[in-house]
N, C-alpha and C positions, 0 to 999 in steps of 0.2 A: 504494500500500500504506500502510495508515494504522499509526500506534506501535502500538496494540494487537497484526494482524497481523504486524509485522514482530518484535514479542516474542515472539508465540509460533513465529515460524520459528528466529528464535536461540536460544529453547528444545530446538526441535526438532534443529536442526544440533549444540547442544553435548551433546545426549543421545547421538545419532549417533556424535561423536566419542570421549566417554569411553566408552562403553557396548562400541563396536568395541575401543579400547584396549585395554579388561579386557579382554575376552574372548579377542583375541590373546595378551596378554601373561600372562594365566595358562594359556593351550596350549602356549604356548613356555617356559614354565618347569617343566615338565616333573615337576609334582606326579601328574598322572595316569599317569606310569610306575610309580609305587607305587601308584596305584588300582587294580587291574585285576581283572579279571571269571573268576575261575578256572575257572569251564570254559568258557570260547573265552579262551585266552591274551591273542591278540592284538587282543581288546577292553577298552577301557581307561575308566573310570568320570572324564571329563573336566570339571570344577569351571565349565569356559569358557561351558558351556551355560547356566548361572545367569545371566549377565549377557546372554548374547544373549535368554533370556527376561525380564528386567528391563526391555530397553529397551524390550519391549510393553506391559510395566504400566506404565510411566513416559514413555511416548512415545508409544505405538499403533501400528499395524499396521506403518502407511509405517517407520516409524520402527525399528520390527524386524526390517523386509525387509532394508533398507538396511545394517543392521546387523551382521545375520546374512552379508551375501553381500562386507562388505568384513573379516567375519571370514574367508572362506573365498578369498578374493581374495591377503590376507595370506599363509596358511598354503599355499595352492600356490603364491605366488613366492618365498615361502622355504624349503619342503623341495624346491622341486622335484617336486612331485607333485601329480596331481589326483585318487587312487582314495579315497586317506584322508581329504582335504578334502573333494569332493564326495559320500561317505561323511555325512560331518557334516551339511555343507549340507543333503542332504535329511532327516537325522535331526531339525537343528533346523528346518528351513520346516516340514514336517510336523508337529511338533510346536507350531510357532506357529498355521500355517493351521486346526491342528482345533483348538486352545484357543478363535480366534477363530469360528470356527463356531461352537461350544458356546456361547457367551456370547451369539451372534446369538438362536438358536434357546432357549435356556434362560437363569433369572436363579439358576440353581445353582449353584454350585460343583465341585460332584462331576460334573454332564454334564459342564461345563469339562473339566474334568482327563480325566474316561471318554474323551470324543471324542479330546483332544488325544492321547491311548495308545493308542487304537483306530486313529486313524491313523496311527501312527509306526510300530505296530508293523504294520501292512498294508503301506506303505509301503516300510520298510525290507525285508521278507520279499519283497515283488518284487525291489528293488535287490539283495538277497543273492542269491536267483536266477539273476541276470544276472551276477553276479560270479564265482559259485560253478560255475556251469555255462559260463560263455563266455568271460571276461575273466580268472579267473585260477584254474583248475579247481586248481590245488595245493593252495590255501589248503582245499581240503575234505580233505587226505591228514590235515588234525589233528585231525580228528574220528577217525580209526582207534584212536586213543589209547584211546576207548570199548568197542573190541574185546576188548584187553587185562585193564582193568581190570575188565569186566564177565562174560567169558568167552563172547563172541558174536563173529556173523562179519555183520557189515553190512559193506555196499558200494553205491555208485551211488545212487539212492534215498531208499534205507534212512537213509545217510549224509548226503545233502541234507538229509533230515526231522529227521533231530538236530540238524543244524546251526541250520535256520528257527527249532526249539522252543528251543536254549538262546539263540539271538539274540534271538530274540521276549521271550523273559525277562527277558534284559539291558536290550533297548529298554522293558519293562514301567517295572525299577528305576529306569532315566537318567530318563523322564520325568518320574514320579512326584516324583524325587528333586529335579529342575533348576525345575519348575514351584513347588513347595511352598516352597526354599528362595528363589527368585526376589518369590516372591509376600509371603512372611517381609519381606523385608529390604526391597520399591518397599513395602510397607504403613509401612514404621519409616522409612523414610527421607522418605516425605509428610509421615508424622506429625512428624517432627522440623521440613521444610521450613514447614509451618504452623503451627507453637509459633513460629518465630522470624518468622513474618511480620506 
């Protein structure tokens, strides 16, 4: 391995490390308990997703996989849990995998971003499925709340399909939200690392 190659792996490795950093360390500080997503309560507008999409702009693919999966590594050995991490996990692979297609296939911006939302929220809309219908059928009793406030009577269904369209929603805004501000800050933070080189 010649200096050149071995710079750009310790580039690589120390992206890896702070990028994973942030990203745990702003899940676990608990800013996204006051984020949240008022109609599904118990989705929460997580800040953590900016850095795991940072580490593809400033790292690339490998380097975001990696990234992303010792983010969600972290977060299930310390809550103890793998529905709400692995949750994530595929909200952010998906969302990295279809950015990176977009970019394959197009030198746009906007495909970018479209694909990367298009597949998160497909994506995610399966995994909710699976949750909603097998793994933890409760979590659909807070959609009823929509009964009340609205003066109807869904059930089964009915209630799956609100639940998909306000998650779908959710997943619209995270994406849009974590890609845009990610992309903001690897563009300022090049720009800064090439003014001082």
């Amino acid at each position: 391995m010649d200096t050149m190659e071995m710079k750009r792996v310790s580039i690589r490795i120390s992206y890896i490390a702070i990028f994973s950093g942030l990203a745990l360390l702003m899940s676990l500080s608990g800013i996204s308990k006051i984020l949240i997503y008022p109609p599904v309560p118990y989705l929460k507008f997580d800040p953590a997703e900016i850095f795991d999409m940072m580490a593809y702009f400033m790292g690339g693919l490998e380097v975001a996989l990696i990234t992303t999966f010792i983010h969600f590594i972290g977060l299930a050995l310390i809550g103890g849990d793998v529905i709400g991490p692995g949750m994530k996990l595929l909200a952010v692979l998906s969302m990295i995998l279809g950015y990176h297609v977009g970019v394959k296939i197009s030198d746009k911006y906007i495909v970018h971003l479209g694909l990367s939302t298009v597949t998160r929220v497909f994506i995610m809309s399966l995994a909710n499925i699976y949750v909603l219908v097998i793994l933890a059928p409760g979590f659909l009793e807070i959609f009823t709340i929509y009964n009340t406030l609205f003066f109807i009577s869904l059930s089964g269904l009915e209630l799956l399909m609100i639940a998909l369209i306000l998650t779908g929603v959710y997943n619209v805004i995270h994406n849009i939200f974590s890609i845009s501000i990610a992309k903001t800050l690897s563009q300022y933070t090049k720009n800064v690392f090439r003014s001082r080189l």
